[in-house]
Residue, then its C-alpha position, 0 to 999 in steps of 0.5 A: x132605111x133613113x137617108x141623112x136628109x131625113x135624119x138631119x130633118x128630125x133634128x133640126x124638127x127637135x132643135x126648133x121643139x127645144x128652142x119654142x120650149x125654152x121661150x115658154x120656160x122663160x117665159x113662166x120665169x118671169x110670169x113667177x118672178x111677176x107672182x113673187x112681186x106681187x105676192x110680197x106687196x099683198x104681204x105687206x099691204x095686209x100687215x099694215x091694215x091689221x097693224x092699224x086695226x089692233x087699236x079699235x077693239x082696245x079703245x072699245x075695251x077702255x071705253x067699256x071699263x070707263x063706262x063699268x066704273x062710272x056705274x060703278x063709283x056713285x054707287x061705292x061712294x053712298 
């Protein structure tokens, strides 16, 4: 038979469970929000290095088209 005693014991054994349990879930909680933070400033720091970068291979492509042109033109114009 379990006396009242060890009835409220379980129960108060459950009640700190839960209260550790919630600290950890919070905790997570903000541990995510952190990722989510961080996450959006990667986000943002890749879009502006490649949008900084679109310029090289067309400067190498106008550079190029220059150079055929330039061979090109002396041998046109005999």
């Amino acid at each position: 038979m379990i006396t009242a005693t060890q009835m409220y014991e379980e129960v108060r054994r459950v009640g700190d469970g839960l209260i550790r349990l919630e600290a950890k879930l919070d905790a997570l909680g903000a541990a995510d929000r952190d990722v989510d933070t961080r996450l959006a400033d990667h986000e943002g720091r890749l879009r502006r290095l490649e949008a900084g970068r679109w310029p090289l291979p067309a400067v190498g492509a106008l550079t190029g088209i220059a150079g055929l042109i330039a061979g090109v033109a002396p041998l046109i114009s005999r």
